[in-house]
C-alpha positions as CSV (number, residue, x, y, z in Angstrom):
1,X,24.5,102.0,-46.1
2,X,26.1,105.1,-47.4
3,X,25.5,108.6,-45.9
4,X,25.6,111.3,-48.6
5,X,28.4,113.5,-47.7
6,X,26.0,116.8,-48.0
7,X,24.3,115.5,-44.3
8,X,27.3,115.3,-42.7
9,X,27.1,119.0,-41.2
10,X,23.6,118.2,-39.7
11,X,23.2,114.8,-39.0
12,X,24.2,112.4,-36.0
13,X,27.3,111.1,-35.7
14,X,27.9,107.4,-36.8
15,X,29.7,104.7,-34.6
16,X,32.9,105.2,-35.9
17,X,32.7,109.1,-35.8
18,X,32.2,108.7,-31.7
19,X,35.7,107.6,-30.2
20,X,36.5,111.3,-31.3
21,X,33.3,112.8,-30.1
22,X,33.9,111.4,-26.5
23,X,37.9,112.6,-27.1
24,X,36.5,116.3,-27.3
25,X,33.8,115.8,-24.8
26,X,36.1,114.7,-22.3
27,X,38.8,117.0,-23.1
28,X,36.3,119.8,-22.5
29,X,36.1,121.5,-19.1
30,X,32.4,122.5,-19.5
31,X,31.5,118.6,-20.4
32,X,33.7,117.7,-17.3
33,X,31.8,120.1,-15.0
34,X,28.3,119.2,-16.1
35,X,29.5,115.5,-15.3
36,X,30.8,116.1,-12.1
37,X,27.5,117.9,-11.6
38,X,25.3,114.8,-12.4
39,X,27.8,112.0,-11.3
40,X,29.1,113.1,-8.0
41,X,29.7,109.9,-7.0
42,X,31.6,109.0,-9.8
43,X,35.4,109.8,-11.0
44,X,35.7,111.1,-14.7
45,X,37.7,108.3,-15.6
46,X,34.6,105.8,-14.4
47,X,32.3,107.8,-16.7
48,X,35.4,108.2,-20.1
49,X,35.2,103.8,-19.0
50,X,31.1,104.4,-19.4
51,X,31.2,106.1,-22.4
52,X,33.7,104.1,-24.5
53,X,31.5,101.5,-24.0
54,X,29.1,102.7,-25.9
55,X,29.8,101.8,-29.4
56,X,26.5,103.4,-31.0
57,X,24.4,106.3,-30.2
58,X,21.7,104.1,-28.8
59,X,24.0,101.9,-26.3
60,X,24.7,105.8,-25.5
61,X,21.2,106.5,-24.5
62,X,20.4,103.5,-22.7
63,X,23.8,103.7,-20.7
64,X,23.0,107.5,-19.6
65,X,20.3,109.4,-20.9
66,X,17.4,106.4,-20.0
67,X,19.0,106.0,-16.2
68,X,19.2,109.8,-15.7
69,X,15.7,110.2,-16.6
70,X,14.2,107.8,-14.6
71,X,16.0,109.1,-11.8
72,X,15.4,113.1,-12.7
73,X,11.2,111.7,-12.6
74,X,11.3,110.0,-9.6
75,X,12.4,113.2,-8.0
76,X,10.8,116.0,-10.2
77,X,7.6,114.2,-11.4
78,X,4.6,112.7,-10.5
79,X,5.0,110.0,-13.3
80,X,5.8,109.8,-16.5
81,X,3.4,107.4,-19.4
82,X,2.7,107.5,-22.9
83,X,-0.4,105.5,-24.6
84,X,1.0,104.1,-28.0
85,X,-1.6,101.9,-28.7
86,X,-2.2,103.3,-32.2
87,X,0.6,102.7,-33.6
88,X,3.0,99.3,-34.7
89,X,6.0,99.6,-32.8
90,X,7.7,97.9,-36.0
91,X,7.8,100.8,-38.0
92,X,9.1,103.9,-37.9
93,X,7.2,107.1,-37.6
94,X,8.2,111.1,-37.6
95,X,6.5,112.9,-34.3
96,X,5.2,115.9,-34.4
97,X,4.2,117.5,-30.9
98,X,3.3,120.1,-29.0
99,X,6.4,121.9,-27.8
100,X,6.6,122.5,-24.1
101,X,10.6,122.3,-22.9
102,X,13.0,122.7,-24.6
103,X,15.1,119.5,-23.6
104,X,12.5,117.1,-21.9
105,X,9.7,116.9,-25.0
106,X,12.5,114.5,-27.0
107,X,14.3,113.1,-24.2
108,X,11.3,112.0,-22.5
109,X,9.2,110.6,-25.6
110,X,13.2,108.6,-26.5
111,X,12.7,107.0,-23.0
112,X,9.1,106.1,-23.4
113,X,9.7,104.7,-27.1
114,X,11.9,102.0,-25.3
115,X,9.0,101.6,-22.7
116,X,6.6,100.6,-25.6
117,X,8.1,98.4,-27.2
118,X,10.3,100.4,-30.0
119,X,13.6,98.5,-30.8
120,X,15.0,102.3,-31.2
121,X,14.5,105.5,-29.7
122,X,14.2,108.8,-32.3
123,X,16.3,111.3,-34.3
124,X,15.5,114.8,-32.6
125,X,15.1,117.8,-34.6
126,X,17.1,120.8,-32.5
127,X,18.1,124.5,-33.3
128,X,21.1,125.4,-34.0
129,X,20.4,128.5,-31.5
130,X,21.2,126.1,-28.5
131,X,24.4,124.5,-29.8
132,X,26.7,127.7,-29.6
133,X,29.2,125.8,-27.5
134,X,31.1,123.4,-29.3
135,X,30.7,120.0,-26.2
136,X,27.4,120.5,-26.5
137,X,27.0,120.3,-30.3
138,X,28.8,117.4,-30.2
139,X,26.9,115.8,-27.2
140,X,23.5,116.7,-29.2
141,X,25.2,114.8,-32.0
142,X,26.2,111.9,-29.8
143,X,22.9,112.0,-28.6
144,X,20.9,110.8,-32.3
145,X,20.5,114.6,-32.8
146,X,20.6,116.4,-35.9
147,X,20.7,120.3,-36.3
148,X,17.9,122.6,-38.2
149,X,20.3,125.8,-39.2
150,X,17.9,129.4,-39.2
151,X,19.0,132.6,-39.2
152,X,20.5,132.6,-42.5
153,X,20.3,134.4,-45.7
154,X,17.2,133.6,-47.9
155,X,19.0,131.4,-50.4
156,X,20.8,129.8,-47.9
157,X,18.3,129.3,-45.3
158,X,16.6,128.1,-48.2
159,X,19.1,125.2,-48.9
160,X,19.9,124.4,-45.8
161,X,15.6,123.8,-45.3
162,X,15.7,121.4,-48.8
163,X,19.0,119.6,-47.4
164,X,17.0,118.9,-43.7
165,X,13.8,117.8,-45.5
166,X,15.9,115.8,-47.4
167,X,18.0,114.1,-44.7
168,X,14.3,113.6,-42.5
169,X,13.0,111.6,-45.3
170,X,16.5,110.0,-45.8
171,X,16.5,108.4,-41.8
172,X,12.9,107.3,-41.9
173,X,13.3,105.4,-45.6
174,X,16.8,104.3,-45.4
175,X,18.0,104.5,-41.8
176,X,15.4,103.0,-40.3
177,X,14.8,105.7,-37.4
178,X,12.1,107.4,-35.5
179,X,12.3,111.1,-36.0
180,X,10.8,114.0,-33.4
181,X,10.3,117.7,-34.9
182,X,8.1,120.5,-33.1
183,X,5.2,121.6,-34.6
184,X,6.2,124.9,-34.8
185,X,9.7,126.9,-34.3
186,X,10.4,127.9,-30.5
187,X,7.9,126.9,-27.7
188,X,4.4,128.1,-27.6
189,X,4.3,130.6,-24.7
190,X,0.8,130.8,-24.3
191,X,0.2,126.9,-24.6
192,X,-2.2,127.9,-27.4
193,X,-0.1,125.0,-29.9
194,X,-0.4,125.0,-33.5
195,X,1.4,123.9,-36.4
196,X,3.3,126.0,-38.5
197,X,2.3,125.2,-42.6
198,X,6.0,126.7,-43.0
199,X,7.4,123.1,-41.0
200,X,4.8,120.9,-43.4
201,X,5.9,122.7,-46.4
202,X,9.8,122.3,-45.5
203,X,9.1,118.6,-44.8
204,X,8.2,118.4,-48.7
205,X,11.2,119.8,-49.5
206,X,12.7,116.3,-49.9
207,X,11.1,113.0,-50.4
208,X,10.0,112.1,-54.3
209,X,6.4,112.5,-55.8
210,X,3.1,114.6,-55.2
211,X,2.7,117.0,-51.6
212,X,0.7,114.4,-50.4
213,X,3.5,111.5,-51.2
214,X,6.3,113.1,-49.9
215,X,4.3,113.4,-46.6
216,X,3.0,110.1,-46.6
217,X,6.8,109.1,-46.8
218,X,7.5,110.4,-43.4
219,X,4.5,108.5,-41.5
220,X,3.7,111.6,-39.3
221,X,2.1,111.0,-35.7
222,X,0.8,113.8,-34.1
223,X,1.9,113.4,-30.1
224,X,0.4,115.5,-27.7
225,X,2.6,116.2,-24.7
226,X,0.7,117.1,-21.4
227,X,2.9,118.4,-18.5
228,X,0.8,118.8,-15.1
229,X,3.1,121.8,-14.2
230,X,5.9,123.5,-16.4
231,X,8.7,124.6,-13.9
232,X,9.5,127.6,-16.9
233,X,6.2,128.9,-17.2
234,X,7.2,132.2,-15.0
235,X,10.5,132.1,-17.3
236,X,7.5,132.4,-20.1
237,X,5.5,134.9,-18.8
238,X,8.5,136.9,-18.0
239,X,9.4,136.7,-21.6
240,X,6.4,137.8,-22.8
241,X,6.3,140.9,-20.8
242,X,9.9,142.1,-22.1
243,X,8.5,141.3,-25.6
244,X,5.7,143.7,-24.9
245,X,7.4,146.5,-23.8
246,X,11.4,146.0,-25.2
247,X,11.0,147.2,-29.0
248,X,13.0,144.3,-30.7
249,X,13.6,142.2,-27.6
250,X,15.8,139.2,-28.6
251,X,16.9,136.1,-25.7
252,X,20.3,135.4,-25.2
253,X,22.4,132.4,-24.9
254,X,21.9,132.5,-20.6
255,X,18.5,132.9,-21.0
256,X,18.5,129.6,-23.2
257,X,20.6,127.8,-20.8
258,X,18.6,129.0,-17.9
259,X,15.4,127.8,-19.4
260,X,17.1,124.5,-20.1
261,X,17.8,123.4,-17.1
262,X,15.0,124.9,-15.3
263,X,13.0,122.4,-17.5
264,X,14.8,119.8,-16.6
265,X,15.3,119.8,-12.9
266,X,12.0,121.4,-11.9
267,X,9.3,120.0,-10.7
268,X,6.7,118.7,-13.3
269,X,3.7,116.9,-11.7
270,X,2.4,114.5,-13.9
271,X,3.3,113.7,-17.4
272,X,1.4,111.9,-20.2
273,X,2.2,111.6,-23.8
274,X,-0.3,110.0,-26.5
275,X,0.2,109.0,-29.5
276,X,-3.0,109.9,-32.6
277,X,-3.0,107.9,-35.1
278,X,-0.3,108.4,-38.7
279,X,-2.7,110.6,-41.1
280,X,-0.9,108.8,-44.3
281,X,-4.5,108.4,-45.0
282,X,-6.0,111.5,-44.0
283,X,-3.6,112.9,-46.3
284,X,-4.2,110.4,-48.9
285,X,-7.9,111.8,-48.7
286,X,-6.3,115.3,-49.4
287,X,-4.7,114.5,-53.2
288,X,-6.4,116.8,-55.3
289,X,-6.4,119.7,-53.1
290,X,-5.2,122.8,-53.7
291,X,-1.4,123.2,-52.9
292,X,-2.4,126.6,-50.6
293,X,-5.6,124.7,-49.1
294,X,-3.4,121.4,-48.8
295,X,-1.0,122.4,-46.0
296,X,-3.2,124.6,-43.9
297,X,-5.6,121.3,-44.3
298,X,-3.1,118.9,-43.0
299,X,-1.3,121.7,-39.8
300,X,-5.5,121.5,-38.6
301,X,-6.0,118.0,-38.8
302,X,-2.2,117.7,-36.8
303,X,-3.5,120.4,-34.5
304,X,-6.7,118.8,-33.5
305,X,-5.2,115.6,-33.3
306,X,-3.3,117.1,-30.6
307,X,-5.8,119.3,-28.7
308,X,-8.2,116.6,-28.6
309,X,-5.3,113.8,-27.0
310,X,-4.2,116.4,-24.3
311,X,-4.2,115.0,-20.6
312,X,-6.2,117.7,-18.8
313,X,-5.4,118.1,-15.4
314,X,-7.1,120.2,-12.1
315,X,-5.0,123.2,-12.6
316,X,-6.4,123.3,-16.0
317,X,-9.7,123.9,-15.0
318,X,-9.0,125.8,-12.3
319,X,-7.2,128.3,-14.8
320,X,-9.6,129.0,-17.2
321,X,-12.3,129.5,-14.2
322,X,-9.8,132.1,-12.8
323,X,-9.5,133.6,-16.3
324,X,-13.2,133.9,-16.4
325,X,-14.3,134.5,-13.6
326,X,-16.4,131.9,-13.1
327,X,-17.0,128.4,-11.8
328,X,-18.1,126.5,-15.2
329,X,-15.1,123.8,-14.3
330,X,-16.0,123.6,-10.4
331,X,-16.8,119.7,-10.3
332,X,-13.1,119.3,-12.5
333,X,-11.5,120.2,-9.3
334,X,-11.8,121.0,-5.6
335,X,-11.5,124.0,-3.2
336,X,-8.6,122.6,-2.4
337,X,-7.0,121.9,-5.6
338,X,-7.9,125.5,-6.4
339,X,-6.6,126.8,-3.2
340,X,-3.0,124.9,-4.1
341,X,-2.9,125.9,-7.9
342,X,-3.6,130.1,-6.8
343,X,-0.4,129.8,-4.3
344,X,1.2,128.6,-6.9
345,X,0.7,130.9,-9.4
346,X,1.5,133.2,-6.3
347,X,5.1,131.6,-6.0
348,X,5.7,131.3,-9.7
349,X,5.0,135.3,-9.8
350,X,7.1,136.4,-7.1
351,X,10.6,134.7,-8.9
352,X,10.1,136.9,-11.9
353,X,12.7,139.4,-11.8
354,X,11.7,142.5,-14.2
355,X,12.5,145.8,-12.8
356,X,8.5,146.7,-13.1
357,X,6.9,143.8,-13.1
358,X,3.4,144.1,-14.5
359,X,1.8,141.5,-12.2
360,X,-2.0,141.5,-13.7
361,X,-0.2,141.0,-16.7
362,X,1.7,138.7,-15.9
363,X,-0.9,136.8,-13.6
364,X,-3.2,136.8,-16.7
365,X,0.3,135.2,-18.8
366,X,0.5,132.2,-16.4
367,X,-3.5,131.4,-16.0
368,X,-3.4,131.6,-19.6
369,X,-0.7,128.9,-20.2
370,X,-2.8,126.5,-18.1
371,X,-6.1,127.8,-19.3
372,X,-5.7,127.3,-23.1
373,X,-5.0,123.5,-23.4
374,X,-8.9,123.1,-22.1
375,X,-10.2,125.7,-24.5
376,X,-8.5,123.8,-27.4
377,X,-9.0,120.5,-26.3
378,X,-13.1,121.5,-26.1
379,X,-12.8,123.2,-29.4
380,X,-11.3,119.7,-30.5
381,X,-14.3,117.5,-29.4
């Protein structure tokens, strides 16, 4: 198989690109530090032995990334599952989820592909806002990742969208691979998730044929993700007030890495993933319709598919009760479960550093987060 040249910016390494991959990453003192970190026990030259080992990107996965997350769940989780049953692990699909963290949504669901059944794991769709130091571009890279560029001039940003669609459509028809993408750009804040028609429309940007045919190429799933907890959301809410009140409020790079690994190494609860069914045929049903009515059509049908295959969990309920000010969820959850979930909203409040915290604001943020997944998942039924 040849790989056109014009993905070669974006895409993820190939096997004989990644002797010189692990040459930088090991040559890197931020690489080094972050393995020292997670391999105490271990001398660099044991882990360079490791990693030359690996001759693809998948024996890379299954070497570290699948034993570090089964250890990082044992400690930080409840459990971790994902229901596949409507799909045929022989094929190859493109994921479209729910975006909750910023690291765990795709290295979780490559984990749980292997747990299935799936022969391979998935390509994973990731900004090029997170990759500003150079080890960790390359380790993204290593890691079956390939890059979505933004921030670019309009006729750039929109080449740069064709030559992604074009390269998702090129590793689910010729390379064989899984793909993950968000359903929209960034995380949703408020946990009210919905697809952006701007992703959809991007995604037919390559592929041959009708809308409907160049979707239908990419065998979309809709995956809902359902964490019990999410160790950022006070990292969320925090956001959200500087938003409110910081005219033109932009993150930086820290506040990235800070919501990274507080993602990854806090403590979730439980964990479920589920997998709807493809819609090629709901979108077969959608040929003749309008091109402006078509992807709006398709973003609802992803978006319910979604809302209605959420895991809902006590502290959901207990949220939107709180929010309301009532009891409408009371047989979802006990006093005590109520009692637990209101300390920790407590906790999660009280490691927001803001110099004036707004804490009804802030209080109605994080009830919020919880609270929506139940009002769309209702909505859904």
């Amino acid at each position: 198989m040849t790989i056109p040249q014009t993905f070669d910016s974006i895409r993820p390494f190939e096997p004989e690109e990644l002797p010189a991959a692990y040459d930088r990453l090991l040559a890197d003192p931020g690489f080094r530090a972050v393995v020292a970190y997670l391999y105490p026990d271990k001398s660099i030259a044991e882990v360079e032995s490791r990693m030359r080992d690996c001759k693809t990107s998948l024996e890379f996965q299954k070497t570290f990334c699948y034993t570090f997350l089964q250890q990082l769940l044992e400690k930080a989780s409840l459990g971790c599952d994902m229901d596949a049953s409507a799909l045929d692990v022989t094929k190859r699909y493109s994921f479209v989820s729910n975006h909750r963290d910023i690291v765990l949504d795709s290295a979780l669901l490559d984990k749980l592909l292997i747990d299935v059944g799936f022969s391979t794991t998935c390509e994973i769709a990731i900004g090029d806002n997170l990759l500003s130091l150079p080890w960790v571009r390359d380790l993204v890279r290593v890691n079956k990742s390939f890059i979505v560029e933004r921030n670019l001039p309009p006729r750039q940003l929109f080449m740069a969208s064709k030559r992604l669609a074009e390269y998702m459509h090129f590793a689910i028809g010729e390379k064989n691979e899984n793909i993950w993408i968000a359903q929209r750009e960034g995380r949703a804040k408020d946990s009210n998730d919905r697809t952006q028609s701007a992703i959809l429309k991007m995604m037919t940007m390559g592929g041959e044929g009708s809308m409907a045919e160049r979707l239908i190429q990419l065998h979309i799933v809709p995956l809902a993700i359902s964490y019990e907890y999410d160790p950022c959301d006070y990292l969320k809410a925090k956001e959200l007030q500087q938003r409110r009140d910081i005219k033109d409020f932009q993150k930086s790079g820290a506040d990235d890495v800070l919501s990274m690994r507080t993602g990854i190494l806090g403590y979730k609860g439980h964990i479920h993933y589920h997998c709807a069914d493809c819609i090629d045929d709901f979108v077969r049903s959608l040929a003749d319709v309008p091109k402006g009515e078509f992807y709006d059509r398709v973003a609802m049908h992803i978006d319910r598919e979604i809302h209605r295959h959420y895991r809902l969990y006590p502290v959901n309920y207990v949220a939107l009760d709180l929010l309301e000010e009532s009891d409408r969820f009371a047989t979802m959850y006990t006093e005590d479960d109520k009692r637990r979930f209101q300390a920790y909203v407590e906790g999660q409040l009280a490691k927001i550093d803001l110099p004036e915290p707004d804490y009804p604001f802030l209080r109605e943020r994080l009830l919020t987060m919880y609270g929506n997944p139940v009002r769309n998942f209702l909505q859904a039924q």
